[in-house]
Every structure is written in C-alpha cells, then in structure tokens.
C-alpha positions in Angstrom: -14.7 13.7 18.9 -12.6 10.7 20.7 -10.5 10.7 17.8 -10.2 13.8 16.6 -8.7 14.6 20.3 -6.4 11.6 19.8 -5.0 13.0 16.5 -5.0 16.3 17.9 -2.6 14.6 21.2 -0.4 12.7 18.7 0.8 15.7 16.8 1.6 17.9 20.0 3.8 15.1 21.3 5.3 13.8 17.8 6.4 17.8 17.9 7.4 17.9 21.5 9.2 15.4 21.6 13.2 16.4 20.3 12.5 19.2 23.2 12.9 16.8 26.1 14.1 13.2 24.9 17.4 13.6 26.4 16.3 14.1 29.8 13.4 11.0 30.0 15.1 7.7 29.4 12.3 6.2 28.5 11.7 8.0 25.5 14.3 5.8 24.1 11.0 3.6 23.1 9.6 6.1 21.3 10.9 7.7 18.0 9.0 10.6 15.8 8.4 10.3 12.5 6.6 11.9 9.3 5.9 13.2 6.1 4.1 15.8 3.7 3.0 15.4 0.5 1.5 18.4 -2.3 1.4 18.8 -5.8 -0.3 20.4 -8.7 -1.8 18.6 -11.3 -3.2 19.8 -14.5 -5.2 18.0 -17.4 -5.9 18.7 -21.1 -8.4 21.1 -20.8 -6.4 23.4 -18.5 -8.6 22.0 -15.3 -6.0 22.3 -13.0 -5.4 22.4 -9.0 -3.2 22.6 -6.0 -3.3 19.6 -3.6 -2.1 18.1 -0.5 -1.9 14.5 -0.9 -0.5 12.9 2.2 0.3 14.4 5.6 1.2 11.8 8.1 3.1 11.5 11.7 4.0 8.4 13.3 5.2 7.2 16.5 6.9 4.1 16.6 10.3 2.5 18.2 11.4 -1.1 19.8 9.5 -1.7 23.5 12.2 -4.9 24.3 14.3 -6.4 22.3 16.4 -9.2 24.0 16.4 -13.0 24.1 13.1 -13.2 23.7 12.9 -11.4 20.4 12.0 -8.1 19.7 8.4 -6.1 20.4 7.7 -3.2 18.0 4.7 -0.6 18.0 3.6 1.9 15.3 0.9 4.1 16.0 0.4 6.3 12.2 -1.9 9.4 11.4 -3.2 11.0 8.8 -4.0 15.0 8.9 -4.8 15.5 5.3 -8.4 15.7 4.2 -10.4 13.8 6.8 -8.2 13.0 9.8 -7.7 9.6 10.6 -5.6 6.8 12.3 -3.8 4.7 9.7 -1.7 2.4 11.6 -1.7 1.1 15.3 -0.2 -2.4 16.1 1.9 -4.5 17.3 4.8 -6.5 16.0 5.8 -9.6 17.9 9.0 -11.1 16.1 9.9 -14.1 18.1 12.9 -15.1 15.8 13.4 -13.9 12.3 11.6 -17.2 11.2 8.5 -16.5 13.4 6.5 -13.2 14.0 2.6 -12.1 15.1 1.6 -8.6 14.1 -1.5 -7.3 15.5 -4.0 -4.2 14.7 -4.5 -2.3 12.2 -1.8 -2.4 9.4 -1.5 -2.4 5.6 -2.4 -5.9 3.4 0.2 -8.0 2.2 -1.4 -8.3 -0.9 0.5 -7.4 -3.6 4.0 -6.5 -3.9 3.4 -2.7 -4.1 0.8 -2.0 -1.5 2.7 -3.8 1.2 6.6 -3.5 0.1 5.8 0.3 -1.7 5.1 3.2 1.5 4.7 6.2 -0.4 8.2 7.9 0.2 9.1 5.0 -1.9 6.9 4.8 -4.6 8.6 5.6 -7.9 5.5 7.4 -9.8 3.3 10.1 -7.7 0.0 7.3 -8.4 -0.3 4.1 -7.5 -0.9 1.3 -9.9 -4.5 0.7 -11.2 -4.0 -2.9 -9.8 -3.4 -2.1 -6.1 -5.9 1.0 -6.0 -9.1 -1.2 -7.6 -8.0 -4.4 -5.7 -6.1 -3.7 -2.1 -8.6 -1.1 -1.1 -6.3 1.4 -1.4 -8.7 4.4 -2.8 -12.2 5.3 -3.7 -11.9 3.2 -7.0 -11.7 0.2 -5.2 -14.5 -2.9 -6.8 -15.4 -3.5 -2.9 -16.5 0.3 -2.4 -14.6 -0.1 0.7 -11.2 2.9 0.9 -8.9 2.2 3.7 -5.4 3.2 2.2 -5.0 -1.0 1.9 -5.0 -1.5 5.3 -7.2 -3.5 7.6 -7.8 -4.8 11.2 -7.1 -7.8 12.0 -4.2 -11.1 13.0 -0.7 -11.4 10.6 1.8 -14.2 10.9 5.0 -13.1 9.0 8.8 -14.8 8.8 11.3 -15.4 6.9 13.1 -18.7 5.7 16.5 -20.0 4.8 18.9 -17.6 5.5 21.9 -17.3 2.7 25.2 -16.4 2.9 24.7 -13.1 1.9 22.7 -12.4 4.5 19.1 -12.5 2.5 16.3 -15.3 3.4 15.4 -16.9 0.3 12.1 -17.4 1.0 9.3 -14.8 3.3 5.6 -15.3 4.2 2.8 -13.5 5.3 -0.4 -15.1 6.5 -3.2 -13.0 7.7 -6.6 -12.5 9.1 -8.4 -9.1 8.9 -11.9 -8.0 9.1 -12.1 -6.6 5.5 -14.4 -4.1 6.9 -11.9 -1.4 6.0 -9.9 0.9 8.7 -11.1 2.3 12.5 -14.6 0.1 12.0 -15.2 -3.0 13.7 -16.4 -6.3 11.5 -19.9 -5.5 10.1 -21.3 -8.7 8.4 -19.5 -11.9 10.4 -16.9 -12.5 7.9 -13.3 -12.5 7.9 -10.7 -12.0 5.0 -7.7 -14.4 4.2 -5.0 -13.3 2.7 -1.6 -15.5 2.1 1.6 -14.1 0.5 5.1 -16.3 -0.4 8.0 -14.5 -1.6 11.2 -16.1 -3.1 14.2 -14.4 -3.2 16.9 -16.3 -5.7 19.2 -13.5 -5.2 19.2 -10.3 -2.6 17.5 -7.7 -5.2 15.4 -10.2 -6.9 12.2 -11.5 -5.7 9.3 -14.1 -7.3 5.8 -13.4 -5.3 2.2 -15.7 -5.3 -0.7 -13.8 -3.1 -4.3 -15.2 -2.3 -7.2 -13.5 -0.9 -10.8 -15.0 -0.2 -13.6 -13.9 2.2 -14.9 -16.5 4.7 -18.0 -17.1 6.5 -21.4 -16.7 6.4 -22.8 -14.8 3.7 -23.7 -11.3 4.0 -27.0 -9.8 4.7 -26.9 -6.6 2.9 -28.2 -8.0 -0.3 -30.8 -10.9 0.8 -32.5 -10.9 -2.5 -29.5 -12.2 -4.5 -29.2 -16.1 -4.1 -26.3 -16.8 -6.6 -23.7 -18.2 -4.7 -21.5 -16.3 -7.1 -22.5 -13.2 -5.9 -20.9 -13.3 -2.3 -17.4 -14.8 -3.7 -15.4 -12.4 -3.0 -11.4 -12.8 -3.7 -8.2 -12.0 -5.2 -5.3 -14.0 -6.8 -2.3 -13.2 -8.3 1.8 -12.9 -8.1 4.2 -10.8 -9.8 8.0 -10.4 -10.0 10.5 -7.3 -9.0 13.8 -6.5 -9.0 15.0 -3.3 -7.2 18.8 -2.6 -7.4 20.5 0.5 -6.5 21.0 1.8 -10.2 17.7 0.3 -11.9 14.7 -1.3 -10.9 11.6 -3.5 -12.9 8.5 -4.2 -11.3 5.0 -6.2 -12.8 2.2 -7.8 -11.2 -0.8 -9.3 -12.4 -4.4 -9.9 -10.4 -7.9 -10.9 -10.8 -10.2 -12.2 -8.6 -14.1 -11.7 -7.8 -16.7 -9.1 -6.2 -20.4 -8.9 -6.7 -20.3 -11.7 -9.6 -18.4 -9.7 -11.8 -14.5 -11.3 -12.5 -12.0 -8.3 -12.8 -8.8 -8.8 -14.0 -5.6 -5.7 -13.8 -1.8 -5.6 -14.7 0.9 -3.4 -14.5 4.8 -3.1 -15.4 6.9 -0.5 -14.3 10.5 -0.2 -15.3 13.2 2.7 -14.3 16.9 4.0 -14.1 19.1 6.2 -11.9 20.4 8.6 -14.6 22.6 10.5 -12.4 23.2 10.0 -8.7 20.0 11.9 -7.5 17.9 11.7 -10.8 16.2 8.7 -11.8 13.5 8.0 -14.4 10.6 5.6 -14.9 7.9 4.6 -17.0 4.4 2.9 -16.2 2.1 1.0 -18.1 -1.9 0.0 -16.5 -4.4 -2.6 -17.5 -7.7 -2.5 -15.7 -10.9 -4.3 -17.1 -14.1 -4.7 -14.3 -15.4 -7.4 -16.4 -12.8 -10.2 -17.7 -15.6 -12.2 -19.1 -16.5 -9.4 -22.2 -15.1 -10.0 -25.8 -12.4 -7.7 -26.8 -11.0 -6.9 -23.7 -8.4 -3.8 -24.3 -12.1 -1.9 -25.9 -13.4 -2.7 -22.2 -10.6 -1.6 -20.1 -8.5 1.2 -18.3 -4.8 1.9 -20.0 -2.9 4.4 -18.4 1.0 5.3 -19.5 3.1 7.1 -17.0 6.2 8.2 -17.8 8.1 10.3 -14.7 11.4 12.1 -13.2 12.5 11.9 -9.5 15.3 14.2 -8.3 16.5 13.2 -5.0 17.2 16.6 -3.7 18.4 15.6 -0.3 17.3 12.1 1.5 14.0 14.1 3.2 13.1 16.1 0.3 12.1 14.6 -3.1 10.5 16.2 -6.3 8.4 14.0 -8.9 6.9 15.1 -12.3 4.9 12.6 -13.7 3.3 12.8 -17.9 0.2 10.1 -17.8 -1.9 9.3 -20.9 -5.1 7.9 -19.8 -7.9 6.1 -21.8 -11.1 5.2 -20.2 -13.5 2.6 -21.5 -15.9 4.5 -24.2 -13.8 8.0 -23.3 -11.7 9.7 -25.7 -8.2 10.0 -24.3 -6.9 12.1 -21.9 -3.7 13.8 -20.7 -2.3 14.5 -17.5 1.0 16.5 -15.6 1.0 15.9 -12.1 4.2 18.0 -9.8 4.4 16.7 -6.6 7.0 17.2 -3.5 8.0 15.3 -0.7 9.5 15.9 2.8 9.7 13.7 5.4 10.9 14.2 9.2 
C-alpha cells in the first residue's frame, strides 16, 4: 500500500510540475521526465496481441554542483503491469576520475544493459545475453527479474582524459545485494561485479566485465553439498562502436548458476539509411548448458532484422522481423510494431 501511494504521489507531481516551476526556485533541482512504450506483436500462427511494454516517469536533476563536485538524484517508476520503483539513488561524482553511486540502480554488467536505456535500444527486444544473464526479465538462469538492476554500493570514474575530450579508459566497481529490486538481502550474500572500458578513439570502445557472489552459502537448498552448486557468476567483454551514421555491437558471456555453465552471444550491426531512418540486424546465441556435445542442437538462435524511423526526437516507430528457434522446437516467426514517446 506504502508504495503504491508513493507511485501514485510521483506521478501527480512529475505532471504538476511545468504548472508552477517558474515560481519555486527550488524546483530548479528537480526536472520531469518519462516515457511510453506499446506495440503489437503477431506470430506464425496468427496469435497476436496489443501491449504496453514500458511506462515510466522519473524525477531526477543536480542537488549542488560546485567545487566540491556534483550530487545527482534519480528517483524512476514504472506504471506498466505491476507498478514499481525502478531507480532511486544517489550519484556522488567527486571529480570526473572518482564517483560513489548509491541505491538502487541498473548493473554495469554488460555493455547493453548498463550503456542501452530503452529509448536507445536499436531492436524492440533485448539481447538473449543481457535478458538470461543481467536479470533483466523472467528468463533470467537466477529466477530472479529486476529489469537488471539491483541495491546496493557503485564506484565509477573515468581515466586519462584525451585531447578530444574522451577518457580513454572508464570503470565501474560495484556491490549489490543480488536479491533483485525493492527487497532487502535474503541469504547473507553480496554480488561483485567489475567493468573496465577502453576507449582507443571517442566512438570506439573495448569492454571486460566480472561478476561473482560472495559469502556464505545459501540456505535454500541444504541438501546439495557440491560446492559447485552455490558458484554463482558471470564473465565476459565485448566490443562496440556507435557513430552517428552506423553502429556494430557484440558481446559474449558465460558464467555459472545452480552447477550448470551457460554460455550466450550476440552481434548486432546497423545503418542510418536516411536522416531519420535507420536499419539493423541481430543475431542470438543462448545455450543453458555449455558442457553438452553439439552445442548449436542445444541452444536458442534468434535473427532480428528491424527499421527505426525517427519521427521527431520524442517519438520513434520500430518494426522488428525475428526468426526464432528453440532447442527441440520447430522454428518460429515473429513481427513485433512498437512506438515510443518520451516527455
């Protein structure tokens, strides 16, 4: 009920807030923001449906920024399905080679789930990696969906500052609760995760990630003594480039949960093909069990080919074509429309 009334006080004052700025310096610290996302997607059997897939408002804005550095907040919601908060933290940047960001905020795991917000995304799905690895959706191996983000401790900067302007090198190390979002720590451990990212040139950038669960192990399954049952972690790096008339994008992962080592890939590539059109193309590899023979008979292949026509800069249109072949399934076909506005 607490929260629900939270979300419910959020909204009204995201949407009051234009109304009155002017005359309340303060609200200089605060700044509105959202955006909504529907579709309709339809298979190869004509099963087909309308959907809202995102809905979100924000507040967010700069509480000092001086000498001293600069102090951000974000507080995020989500009203679509089963309301929720998404993000609330704080972001402590003492210089730009130093910061502490604490709360609840997305992973940097991966490229995609921490560099990719939605609104950004080229294809209307995320990859197979980031939404069976970060925790991004109900397919995740840990059972655990929390839209990749987490509670918990970040320290983030950014290294050797070029000419140009870019840092050639950005980290990210963090400390979260891996118990998912809005839920306190249930079983004593803590997740690690470390990201490096190397920038040789402004659009250009080479990234390593690790995750591993520390601590003691859990108590939810007390009749399994392998030790290899409770490792629990995630390794991988990939490489994109994202320039203003083309971009290419692959990572690779694997890592452990519940003794079983699972290993996923993607590569997307993609071209403006007019100044508010651009196309893209997708290609998945998922397998849950890296140690079987014959791996591509064992895995999840998905093929996503798409067009994005950047209508204005706050409202977008995506159609996406994605052949999908599960393991033992015949394959499948998909067309999935979706639009986006933002505030």
């Amino acid at each position: 009920m607490k929260k629900r009334f939270a979300l419910v006080v959020l909204t009204a004052f995201c949407l009051a807030i234009p109304g009155f700025a002017q005359e309340r310096p303060w609200m200089k610290y605060i700044t509105p923001s959202g955006y909504f996302q529907a579709g309709f997607a339809l298979d190869d059997s004509f099963d087909n449906t309308f959907y809202i897939r995102r809905a979100r408002i924000s507040l967010g804005g700069a509480l000092y920024e001086g000498r001293a550095g600069k102090l951000d907040y974000k507080v995020q919601a989500e009203l679509a399905g089963s309301p929720k908060l998404l993000d609330y933290f704080f972001k402590y940047t003492v210089c730009p080679e130093f910061g502490v960001q604490l709360g609840q905020f997305k992973s940097p795991l991966s490229i995609e789930n921490a560099e990719y917000m939605p609104l950004k995304l080229e294809m209307i799905d995320y990859s197979l990696l980031v939404q069976r690895f970060v925790r991004m959706s109900a397919a995740d191996l840990s059972g655990i969906s929390s839209a990749g983000r987490d509670m918990g401790l970040q320290f983030y900067g950014s290294l050797f500052k070029l000419g140009d302007g870019h840092a050639l090198l950005r980290y990210n190390l963090a400390v979260f609760n891996g118990a998912g979002i809005n839920t306190t720590d249930d079983d004593r451990r803590k997740d690690f995760v470390a990201r490096v990212m190397f920038f040789p040139i402004k659009d250009l950038n080479l990234t390593g990630y690790y995750m591993r669960t520390l601590g003691p192990h859990s108590s939810i399954m007390p009749e399994y003594n392998d030790y290899d049952w409770y490792v629990f972690d995630r390794y991988g790096g990939g490489v994109c480039y994202d320039g203003k008339y083309a971009w290419f994008r692959a990572e690779y992962m694997e890592g452990h949960t519940f003794g079983w080592l699972a290993r996923g890939a993607y590569a997307t590539v993609g071209a403006k093909i007019a100044e508010k059109v651009g196309v893209g193309a997708r290609y998945d590899y998922f397998t849950t069990n890296a140690n079987q023979e014959g791996l591509f008979n064992h895995a999840q292949q998905y093929v996503t080919g798409g067009v994005s026509w950047y209508i204005h800069p706050r409202f977008r249109l995506q159609l996406n074509y994605m052949y999908k072949k599960e393991p033992g399934l015949d394959p499948t076909h998909f067309v999935n429309f979706m639009t986006s506005i933002s505030l």
